[in-house]
C-alpha positions in Angstrom: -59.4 126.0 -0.5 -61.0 129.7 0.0 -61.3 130.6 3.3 -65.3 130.6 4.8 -66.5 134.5 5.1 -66.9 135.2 9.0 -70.3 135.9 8.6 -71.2 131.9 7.1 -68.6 131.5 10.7 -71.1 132.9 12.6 -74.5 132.3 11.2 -73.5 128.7 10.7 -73.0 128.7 14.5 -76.0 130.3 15.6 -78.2 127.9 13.3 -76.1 125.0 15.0 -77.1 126.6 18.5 -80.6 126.8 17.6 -81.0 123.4 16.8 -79.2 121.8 20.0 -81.3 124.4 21.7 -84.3 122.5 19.9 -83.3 118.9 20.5 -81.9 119.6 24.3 -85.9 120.9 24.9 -87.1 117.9 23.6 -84.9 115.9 25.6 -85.1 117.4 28.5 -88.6 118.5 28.7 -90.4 115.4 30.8 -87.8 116.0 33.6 -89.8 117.5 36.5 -88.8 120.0 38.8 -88.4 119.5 41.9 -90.0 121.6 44.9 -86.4 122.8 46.0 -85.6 123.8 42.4 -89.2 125.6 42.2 -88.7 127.6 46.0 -85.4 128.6 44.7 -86.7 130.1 41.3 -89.3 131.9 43.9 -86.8 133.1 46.2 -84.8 134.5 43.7 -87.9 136.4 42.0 -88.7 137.7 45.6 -85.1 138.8 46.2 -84.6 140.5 42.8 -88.2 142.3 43.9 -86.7 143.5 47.2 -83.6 144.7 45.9 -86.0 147.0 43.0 -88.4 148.6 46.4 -85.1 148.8 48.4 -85.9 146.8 51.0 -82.3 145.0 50.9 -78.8 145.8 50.1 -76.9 144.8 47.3 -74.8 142.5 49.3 -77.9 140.9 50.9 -79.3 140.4 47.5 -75.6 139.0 46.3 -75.5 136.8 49.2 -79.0 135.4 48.9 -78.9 135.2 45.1 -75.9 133.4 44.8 -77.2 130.2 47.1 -80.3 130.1 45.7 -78.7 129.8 41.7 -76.7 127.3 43.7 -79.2 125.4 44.5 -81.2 126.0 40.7 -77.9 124.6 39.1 -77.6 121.4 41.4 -81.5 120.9 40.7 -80.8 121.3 36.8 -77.2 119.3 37.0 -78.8 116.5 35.0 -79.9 119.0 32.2 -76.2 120.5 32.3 -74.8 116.9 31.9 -77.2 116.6 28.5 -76.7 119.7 26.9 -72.7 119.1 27.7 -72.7 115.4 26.0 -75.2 117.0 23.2 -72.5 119.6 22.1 -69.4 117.5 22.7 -71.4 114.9 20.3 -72.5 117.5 17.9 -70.4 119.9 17.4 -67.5 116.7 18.1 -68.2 113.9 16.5 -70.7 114.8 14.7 -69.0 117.1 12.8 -65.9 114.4 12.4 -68.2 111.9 10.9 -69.5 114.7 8.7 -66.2 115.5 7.2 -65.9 118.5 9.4 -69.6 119.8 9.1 -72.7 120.6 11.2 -76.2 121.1 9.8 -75.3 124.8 9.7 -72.2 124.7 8.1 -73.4 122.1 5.7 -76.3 124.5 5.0 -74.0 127.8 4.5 -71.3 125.5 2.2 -68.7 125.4 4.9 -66.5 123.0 6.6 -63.7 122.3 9.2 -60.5 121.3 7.9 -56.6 121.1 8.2 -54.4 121.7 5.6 -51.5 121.0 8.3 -52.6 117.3 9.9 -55.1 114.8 9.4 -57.9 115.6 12.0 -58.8 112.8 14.2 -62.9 113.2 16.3 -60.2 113.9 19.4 -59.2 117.4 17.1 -62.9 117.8 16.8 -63.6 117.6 20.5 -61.1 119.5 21.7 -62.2 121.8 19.3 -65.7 121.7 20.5 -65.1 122.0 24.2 -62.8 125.4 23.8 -65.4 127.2 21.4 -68.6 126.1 22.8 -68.7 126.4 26.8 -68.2 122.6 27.0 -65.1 123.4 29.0 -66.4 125.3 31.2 -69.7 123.9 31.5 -67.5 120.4 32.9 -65.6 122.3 34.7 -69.0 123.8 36.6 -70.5 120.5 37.2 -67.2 118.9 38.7 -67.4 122.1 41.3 -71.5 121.6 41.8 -70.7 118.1 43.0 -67.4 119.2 45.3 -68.0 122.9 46.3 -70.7 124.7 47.9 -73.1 127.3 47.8 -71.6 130.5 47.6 -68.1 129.7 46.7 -69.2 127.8 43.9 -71.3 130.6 42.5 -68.4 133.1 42.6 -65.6 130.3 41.4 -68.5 129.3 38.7 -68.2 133.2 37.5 -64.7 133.5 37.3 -64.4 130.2 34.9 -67.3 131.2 32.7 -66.2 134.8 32.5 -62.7 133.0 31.4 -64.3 131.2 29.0 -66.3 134.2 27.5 -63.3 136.0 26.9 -62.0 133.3 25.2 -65.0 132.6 22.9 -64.9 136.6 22.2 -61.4 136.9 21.3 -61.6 133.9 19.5 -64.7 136.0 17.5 -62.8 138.7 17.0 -59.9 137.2 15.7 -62.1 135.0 12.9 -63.4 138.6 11.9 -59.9 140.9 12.1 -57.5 138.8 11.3 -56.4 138.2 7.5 -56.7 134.3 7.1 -59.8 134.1 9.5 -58.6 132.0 12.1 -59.9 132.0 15.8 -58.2 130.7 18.6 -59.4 127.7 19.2 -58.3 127.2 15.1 -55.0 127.9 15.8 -55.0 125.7 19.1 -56.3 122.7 17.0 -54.7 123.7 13.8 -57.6 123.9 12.1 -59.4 126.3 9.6 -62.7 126.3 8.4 -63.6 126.9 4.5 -65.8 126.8 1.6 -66.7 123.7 0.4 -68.8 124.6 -2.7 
């Protein structure tokens, strides 16, 4: 089978990201927010304010920011859990029940497939958790329940930044490299291609 063009790669994703963007709102909208979760967003706009007059250093504001996003993420964990089990299912096992296709690679006439092994919905998951921040979105919730304040913020940072690199290289590599394969392709020995 041909090989899917990077660009059907990469708008098929951001369709696929707009509409889990869509369905976590709907899902997720009737959750209220608490008053802690609303004095943090606050503090944080105050803070940011200070640091633009130059009333407070950029450690103070590093400090102070950090436990207050601390305290926004542990408000929001339940929306984190959501939008985690939403992409794991989506881009997971949706995707494996779908013959290896989302809405927006069904919609730009591509699919994930093997031409080396017979995927299974664990392929798929895997898949799903090394390309689409499920890995380190886990990861960030595990250490919102165990670790605190500040020292989750900055361990929080270094996994995401981690996980950014990956999803860039893996980017570039679709793009650069002759038979289109990203990382987490070659990881899960998988490919993606034209179905049409």
């Amino acid at each position: 089978m041909k090989k899917a063009f990077s660009y059907q790669r990469i708008g098929a994703y951001l369709i696929d990201v707009l509409i889990l963007s869509v369905i976590l709102s709907l899902l997720t909208f009737w959750i209220p927010q608490s008053e802690k979760y609303k004095k943090a967003v606050e503090d944080e706009e105050k803070l940011i304010e200070k640091y633009a007059n130059e009333e407070i250093t950029e450690d103070e504001l590093s400090e102070a920011y950090f436990n207050d996003r601390f305290i926004i993420e542990k408000e929001t964990i339940i929306i984190s859990v959501v939008s985690v089990i939403l992409s794991i299912g989506y881009f997971g096992t949706f995707a494996y029940i779908n013959n290896g296709q989302t809405l927006g690679k069904k919609l730009l006439g591509i699919k994930v497939s093997s031409s080396k092994k017979e995927l299974t919905n664990y392929d798929f998951i895997i898949r799903s958790l090394l390309i689409n921040d499920g890995l380190s979105s886990i990861i960030s919730i595990i250490f919102l329940l165990f670790i605190t304040g500040g020292m989750y913020s900055y361990t929080v940072f270094v996994v995401e930044t981690l996980q950014s690199i990956f999803v860039i290289l893996s980017a570039l590599f679709v793009v650069f490299r002759k038979d289109k394969l990203g990382l987490h392709d070659l990881i899960c020995k998988t490919e993606v291609v034209q179905f049409r």
